[in-house]
KOLKOL-285633 format. One line per 8 residues: their letters; for each residue y, x, z of C-alpha. Coordinates in nm, 3 decimals. Example, Ala and Ser with C-alpha at 12.3 -4.5 7.8 and 13.67 -1.06 7.14 Angstrom:
% residues 2
AS) -0.450 1.230 0.780  -0.106 1.367 0.714
***
This chain:
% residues 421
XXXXXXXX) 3.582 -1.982 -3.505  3.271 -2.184 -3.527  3.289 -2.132 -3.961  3.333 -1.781 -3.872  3.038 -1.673 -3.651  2.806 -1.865 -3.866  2.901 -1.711 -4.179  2.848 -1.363 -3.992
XXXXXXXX) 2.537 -1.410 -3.806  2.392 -1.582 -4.158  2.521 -1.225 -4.326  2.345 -1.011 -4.073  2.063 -1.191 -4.091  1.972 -1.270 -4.456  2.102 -0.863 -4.529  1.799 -0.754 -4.355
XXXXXXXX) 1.553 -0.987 -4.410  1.555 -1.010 -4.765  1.446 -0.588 -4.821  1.159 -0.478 -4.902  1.125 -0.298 -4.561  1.145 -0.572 -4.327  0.886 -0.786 -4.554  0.650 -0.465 -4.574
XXXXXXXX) 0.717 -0.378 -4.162  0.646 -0.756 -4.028  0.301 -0.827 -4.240  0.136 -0.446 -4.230  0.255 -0.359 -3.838  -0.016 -0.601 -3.677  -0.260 -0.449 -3.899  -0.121 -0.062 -3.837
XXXXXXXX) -0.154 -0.100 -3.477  -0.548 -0.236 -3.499  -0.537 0.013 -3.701  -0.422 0.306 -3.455  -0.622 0.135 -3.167  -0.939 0.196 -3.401  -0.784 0.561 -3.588  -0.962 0.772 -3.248
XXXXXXXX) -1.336 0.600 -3.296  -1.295 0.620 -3.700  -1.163 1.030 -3.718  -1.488 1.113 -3.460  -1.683 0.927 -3.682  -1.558 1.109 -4.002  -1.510 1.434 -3.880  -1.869 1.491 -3.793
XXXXXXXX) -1.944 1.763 -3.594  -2.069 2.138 -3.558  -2.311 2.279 -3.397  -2.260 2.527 -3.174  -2.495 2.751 -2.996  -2.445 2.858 -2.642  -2.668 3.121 -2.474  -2.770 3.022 -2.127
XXXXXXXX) -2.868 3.320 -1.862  -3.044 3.161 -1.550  -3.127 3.297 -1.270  -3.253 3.033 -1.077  -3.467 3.000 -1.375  -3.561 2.678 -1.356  -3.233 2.490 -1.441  -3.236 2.641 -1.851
XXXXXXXX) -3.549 2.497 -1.944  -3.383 2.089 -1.839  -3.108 2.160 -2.074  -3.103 1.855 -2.348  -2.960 1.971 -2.717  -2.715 1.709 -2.866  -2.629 1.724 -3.264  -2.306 1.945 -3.119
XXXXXXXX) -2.463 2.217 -2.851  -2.799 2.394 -2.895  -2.891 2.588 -2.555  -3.051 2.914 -2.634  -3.233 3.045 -2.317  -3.148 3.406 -2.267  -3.320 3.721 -2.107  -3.145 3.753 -1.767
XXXXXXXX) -3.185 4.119 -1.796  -2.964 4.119 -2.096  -2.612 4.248 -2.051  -2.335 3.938 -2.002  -2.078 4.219 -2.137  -2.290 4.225 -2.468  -2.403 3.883 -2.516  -1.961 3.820 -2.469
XXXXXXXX) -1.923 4.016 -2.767  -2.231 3.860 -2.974  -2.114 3.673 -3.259  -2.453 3.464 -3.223  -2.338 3.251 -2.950  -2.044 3.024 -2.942  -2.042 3.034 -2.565  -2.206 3.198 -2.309
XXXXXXXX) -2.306 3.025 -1.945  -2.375 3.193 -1.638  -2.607 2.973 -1.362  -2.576 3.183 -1.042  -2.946 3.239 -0.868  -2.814 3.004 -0.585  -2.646 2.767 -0.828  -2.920 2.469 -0.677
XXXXXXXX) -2.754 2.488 -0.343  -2.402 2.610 -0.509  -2.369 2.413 -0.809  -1.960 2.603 -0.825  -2.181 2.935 -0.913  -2.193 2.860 -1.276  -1.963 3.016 -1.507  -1.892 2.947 -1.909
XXXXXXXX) -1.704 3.205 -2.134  -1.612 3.056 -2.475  -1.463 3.251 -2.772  -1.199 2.926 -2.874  -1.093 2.608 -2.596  -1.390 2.407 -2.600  -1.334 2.011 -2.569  -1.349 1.773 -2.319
XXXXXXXX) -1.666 1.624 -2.459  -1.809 1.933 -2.458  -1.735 2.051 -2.117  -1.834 1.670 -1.965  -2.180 1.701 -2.155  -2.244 2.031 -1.998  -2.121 1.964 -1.694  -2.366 1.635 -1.723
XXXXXXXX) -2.690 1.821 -1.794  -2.615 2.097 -1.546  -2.574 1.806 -1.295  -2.893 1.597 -1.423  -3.109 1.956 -1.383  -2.993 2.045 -1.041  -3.033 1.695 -0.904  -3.422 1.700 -1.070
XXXXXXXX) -3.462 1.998 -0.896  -3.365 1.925 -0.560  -3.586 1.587 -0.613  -3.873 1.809 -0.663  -3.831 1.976 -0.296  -3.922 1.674 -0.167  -4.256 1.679 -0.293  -4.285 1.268 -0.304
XXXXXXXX) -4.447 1.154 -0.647  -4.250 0.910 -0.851  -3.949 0.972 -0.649  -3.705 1.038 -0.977  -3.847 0.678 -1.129  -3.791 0.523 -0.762  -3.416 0.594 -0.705  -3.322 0.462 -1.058
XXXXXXXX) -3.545 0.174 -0.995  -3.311 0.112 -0.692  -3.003 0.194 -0.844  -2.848 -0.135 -0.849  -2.624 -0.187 -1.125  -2.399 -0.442 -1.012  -2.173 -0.687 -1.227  -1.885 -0.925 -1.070
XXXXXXXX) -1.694 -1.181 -1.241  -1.378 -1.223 -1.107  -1.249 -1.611 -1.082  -0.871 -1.692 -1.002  -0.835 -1.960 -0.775  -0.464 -2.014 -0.697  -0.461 -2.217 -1.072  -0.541 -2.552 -1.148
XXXXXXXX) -0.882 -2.507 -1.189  -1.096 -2.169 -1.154  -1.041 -1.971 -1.370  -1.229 -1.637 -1.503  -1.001 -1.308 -1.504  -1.038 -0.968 -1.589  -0.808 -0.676 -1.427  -0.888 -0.426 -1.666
XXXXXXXX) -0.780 -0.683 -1.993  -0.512 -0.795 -1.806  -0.358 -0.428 -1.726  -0.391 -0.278 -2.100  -0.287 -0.687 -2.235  0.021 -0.624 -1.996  0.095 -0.277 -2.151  0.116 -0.389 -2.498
XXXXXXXX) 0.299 -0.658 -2.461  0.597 -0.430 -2.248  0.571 -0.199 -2.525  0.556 -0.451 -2.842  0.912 -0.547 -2.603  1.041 -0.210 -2.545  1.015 -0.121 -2.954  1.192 -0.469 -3.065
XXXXXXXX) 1.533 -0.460 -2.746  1.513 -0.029 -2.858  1.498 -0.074 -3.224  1.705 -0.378 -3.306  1.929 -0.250 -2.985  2.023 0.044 -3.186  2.016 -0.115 -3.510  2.376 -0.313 -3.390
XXXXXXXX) 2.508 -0.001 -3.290  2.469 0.236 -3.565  2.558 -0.087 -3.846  2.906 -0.116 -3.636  2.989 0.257 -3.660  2.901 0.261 -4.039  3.131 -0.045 -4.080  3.390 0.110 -3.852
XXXXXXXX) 3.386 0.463 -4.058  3.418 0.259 -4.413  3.728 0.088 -4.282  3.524 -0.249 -4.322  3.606 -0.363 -3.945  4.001 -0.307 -4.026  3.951 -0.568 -4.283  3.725 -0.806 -4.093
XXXXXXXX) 3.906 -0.821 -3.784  4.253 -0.932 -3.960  4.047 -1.291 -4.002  3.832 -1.320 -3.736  3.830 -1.227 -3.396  3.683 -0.927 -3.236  3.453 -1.066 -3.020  3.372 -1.326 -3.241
XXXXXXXX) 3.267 -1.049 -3.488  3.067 -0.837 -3.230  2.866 -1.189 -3.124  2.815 -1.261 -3.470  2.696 -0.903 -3.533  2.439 -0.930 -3.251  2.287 -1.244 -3.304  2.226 -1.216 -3.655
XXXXXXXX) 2.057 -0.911 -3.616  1.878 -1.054 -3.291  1.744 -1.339 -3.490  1.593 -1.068 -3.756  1.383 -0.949 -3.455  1.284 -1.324 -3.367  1.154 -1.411 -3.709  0.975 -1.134 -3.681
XXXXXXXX) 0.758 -1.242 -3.336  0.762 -1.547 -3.480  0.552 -1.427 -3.745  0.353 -1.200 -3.566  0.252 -1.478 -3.318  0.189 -1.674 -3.580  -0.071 -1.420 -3.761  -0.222 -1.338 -3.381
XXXXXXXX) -0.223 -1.702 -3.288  -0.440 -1.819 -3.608  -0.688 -1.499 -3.557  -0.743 -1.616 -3.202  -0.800 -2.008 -3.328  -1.041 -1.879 -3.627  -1.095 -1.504 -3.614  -1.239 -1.510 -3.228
XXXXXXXX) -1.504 -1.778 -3.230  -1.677 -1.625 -3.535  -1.672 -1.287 -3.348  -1.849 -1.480 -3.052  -2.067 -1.601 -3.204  -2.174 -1.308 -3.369  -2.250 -1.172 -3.055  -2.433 -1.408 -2.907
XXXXXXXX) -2.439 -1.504 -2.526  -2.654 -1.200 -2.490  -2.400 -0.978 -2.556  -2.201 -0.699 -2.327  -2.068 -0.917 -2.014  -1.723 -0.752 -2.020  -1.691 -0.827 -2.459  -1.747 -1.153 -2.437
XXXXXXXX) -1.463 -1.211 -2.165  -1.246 -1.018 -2.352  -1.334 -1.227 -2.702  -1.297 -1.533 -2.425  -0.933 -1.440 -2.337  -0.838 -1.383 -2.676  -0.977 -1.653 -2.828  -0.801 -1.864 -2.619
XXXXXXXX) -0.489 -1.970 -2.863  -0.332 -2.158 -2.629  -0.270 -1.864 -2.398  -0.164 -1.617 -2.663  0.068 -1.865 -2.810  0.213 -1.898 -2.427  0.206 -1.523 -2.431  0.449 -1.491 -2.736
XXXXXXXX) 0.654 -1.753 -2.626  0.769 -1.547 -2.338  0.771 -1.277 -2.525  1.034 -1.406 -2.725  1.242 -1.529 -2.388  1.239 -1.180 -2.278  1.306 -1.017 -2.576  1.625 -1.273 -2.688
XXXXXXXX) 1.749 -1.181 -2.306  1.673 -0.799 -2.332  1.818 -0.759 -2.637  2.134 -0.976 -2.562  2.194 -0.768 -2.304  2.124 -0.401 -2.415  2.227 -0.499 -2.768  2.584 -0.605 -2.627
XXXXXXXX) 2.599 -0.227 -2.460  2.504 -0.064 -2.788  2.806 -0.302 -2.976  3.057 -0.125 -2.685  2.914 0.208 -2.787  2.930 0.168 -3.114  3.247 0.072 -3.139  3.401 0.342 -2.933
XXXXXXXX) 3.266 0.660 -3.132  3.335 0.719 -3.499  2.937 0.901 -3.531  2.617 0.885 -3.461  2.595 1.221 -3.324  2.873 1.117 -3.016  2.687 0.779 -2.982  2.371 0.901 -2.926
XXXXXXXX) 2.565 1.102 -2.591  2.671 0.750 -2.466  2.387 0.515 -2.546  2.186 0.703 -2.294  2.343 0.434 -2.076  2.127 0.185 -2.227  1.816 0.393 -2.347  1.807 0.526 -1.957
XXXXXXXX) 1.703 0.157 -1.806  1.511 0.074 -2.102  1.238 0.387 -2.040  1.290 0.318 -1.643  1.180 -0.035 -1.725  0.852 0.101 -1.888  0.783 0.420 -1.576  0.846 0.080 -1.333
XXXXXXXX) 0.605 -0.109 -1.575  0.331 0.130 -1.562  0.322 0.158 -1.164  0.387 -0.234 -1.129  0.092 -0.256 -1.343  -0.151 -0.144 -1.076  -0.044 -0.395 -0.807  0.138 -0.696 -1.020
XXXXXXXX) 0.219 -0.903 -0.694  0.373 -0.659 -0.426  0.747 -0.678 -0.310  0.816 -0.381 -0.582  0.713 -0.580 -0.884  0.891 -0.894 -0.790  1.242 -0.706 -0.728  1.179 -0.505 -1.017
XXXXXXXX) 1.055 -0.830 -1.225  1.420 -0.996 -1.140  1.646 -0.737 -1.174  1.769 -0.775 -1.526  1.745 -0.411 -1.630  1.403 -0.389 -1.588  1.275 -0.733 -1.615  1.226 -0.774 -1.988
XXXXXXXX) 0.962 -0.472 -1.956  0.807 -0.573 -1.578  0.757 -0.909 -1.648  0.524 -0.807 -1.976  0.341 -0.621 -1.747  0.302 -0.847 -1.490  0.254 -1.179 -1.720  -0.087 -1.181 -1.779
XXXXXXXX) -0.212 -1.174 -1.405  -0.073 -1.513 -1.392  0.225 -1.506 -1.133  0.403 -1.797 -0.998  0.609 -1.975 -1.272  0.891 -1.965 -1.018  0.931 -1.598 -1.062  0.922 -1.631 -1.463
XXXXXXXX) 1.214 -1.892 -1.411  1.436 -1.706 -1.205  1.399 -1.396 -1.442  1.475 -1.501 -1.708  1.796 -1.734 -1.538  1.879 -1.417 -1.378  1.872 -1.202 -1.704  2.059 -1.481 -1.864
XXXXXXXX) 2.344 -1.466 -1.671  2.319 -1.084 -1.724  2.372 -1.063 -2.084  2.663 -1.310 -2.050  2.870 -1.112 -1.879  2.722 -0.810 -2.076  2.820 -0.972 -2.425  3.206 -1.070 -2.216
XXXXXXXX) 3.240 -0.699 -2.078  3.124 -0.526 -2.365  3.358 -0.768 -2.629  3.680 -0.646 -2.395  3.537 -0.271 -2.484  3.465 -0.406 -2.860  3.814 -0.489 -2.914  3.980 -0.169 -2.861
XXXXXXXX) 3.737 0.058 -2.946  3.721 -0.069 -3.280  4.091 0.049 -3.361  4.002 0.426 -3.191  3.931 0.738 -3.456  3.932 1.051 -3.383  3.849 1.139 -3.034  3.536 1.078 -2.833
XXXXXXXX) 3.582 0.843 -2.512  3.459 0.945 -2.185  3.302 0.627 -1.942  3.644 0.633 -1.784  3.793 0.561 -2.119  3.498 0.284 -2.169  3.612 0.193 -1.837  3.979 0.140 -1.890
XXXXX) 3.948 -0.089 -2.173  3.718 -0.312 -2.005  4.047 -0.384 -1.774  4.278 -0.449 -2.079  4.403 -0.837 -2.080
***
């Protein structure tokens, strides 16, 4: 049995890492998503912009004249005794704004009328300059020289570094880095237990419809060939974080302290914490390592539901009915991940963090705000035991369904053969 299972799980795995596809998807994926974190700055930068030219009829007139032009909106001052049916129609103006004559003391009496959708970025600077103008104004009631320069001069502008001190020694933290650090990591999980998940099922049901499992299964067992099945594909998926951590890890050893340094200890407070947490290797080796915990547990599990699946339908089209009853806890896991996110150590995200459906995906999310190892521990023992009795339940499914063409089982079909001695 031994002789078996190795020769399977070395077939699955050596099939897929040897194309082209798997080579080309493991070295250029770090770089595509840098890339599609950086795709929104670079497009604005390309795409330039137009001006537009937006006739503005006050009649407070005093707000108009504060207006500030960017290189995307020119405010043309208009005649107030000009009709706003006509100026609608004009072909001159991209927009038109209406200030109401008691727009000072009811800033809501302003209306725009645009001939397309205008963006967000142009609706926040216009909203920004009609604020700025009304607030000079009502400064100016006050009749107090200076008065503008003296409430910025006691603006405070107020910077906290946050320090952990339940660790071994104080530690500084950031919320923000921690919350979007959380979210990629769930979702670099999510893509590999979804992906490589599916990638079991749909290789068994191609095997079942060329008759290849008939032949299989008349030397080696059925369970031994679904375990085989799963764990050479699973260990596709670990080279592959393996890699990755191993490309991220020597960035953050060489790639970070340059960057640092380049910015100098005069730089923006909240980049050079960032550049400090990921240039810390140690941590984002830690990082992948339970990365890879999760994700071997995960995908054992899921995986073994997606092997049941599989081998119950003769198509992808039927499968795709079923598998709903893994992809369901999967996406639950990231909705739970999103809201435990916000408040990492509540009675929610510690349920939710050792419930082995969701805990692959919480305990991303949760990771980097540095919870009690205890918790990690007893997830991932928790999620273990899962995917054992997953991988025993779903082989009793495996080795009937494998022998059943022709008609699409219902769960209490999936059901019955789980009871079959």
């Amino acid at each position: 049995m031994k002789s078996n299972l190795y020769l399977i799980i070395r077939r699955e795995y050596l099939e897929r890492v040897r194309r082209k596809s798997f080579i080309i998807t493991t070295i250029l994926m770090p770089i595509l998503m840098l890339g599609l974190m950086a795709a929104p700055a670079l497009a604005m930068i390309l795409a330039g912009t137009e001006s537009k030219s937006i006739a503005v009829v006050d009649y407070t007139e005093g707000i108009a004249p504060m207006l500030q032009n960017n290189d995307e909106l020119v405010f043309r001052a208009v005649d107030k005794h000009i009709a706003i049916d006509s100026l609608k129609k004009s072909e001159n103006y991209d927009a038109v704004i209406v200030i109401g004559e008691d727009a000072v003391d009811n800033p809501t009496n302003i209306q725009m009328y645009t001939h397309s959708a205008p963006s967000m970025m142009t609706e926040s600077y216009i909203r920004d300059q009609m604020r700025y103008a009304i607030r000079e104004i009502r400064i100016q009631r006050y009749d107090i020289d200076n008065l503008d320069q003296i409430l910025a001069e006691i603006e405070p502008n107020v910077g906290m570094t946050t320090y952990r001190l339940d660790t071994e020694k104080e530690e500084e933290t950031s919320s923000a880095l921690s919350y979007f650090l959380g979210l990629a990591m769930m979702m670099t999980l999510y893509m590999f237990i979804l992906i490589y998940g599916q990638m079991v099922m749909t290789s068994i049901i191609e095997e079942k419809n060329n008759r290849v499992l008939e032949v299989v299964v008349s030397s080696v067992k059925p369970r031994t060939l679904m375990l085989g099945k799963i764990v050479g594909i699973g260990l596709v998926a670990v080279t592959q974080i393996v890699i990755w951590g191993i490309l991220i890890g020597a960035a953050s050893f060489w790639g970070m302290p340059a960057l640092a340094s380049s910015v100098g200890t005069d730089g923006d407070a909240d980049l050079l914490a960032m550049i400090a947490q990921f240039g810390d290797t140690g941590r984002i080796l830690v990082y992948f390592g339970y990365i890879l915990l999760f994700m071997i547990g995960g995908y054992m599990l899921y995986s073994s539901v997606y092997a049941a699946i599989g081998s119950a339908v003769d198509n992808v089209q039927d499968a795709s009915q079923l598998s709903s009853i893994a992809t369901v806890p999967i996406i639950l896991g990231i909705v739970f991940s999103m809201v435990v996110a916000q408040d990492p150590t509540s009675n929610l995200a510690f349920w939710l963090g050792i419930i082995p459906l969701t805990s692959p995906m919480v305990m991303m999310a949760r990771l980097p705000y540095g919870i009690p190892g205890w918790e990690i521990w007893l997830s991932i023992a928790l999620l273990v035991v899962a995917f054992i009795f997953m991988v025993w339940l779903s082989a009793k499914i495996y080795r009937v369904g494998i022998f059943m063409y022709g008609k699409k089982p219902s769960l209490k079909d999936l059901a019955r053969w789980a009871t079959y001695k």
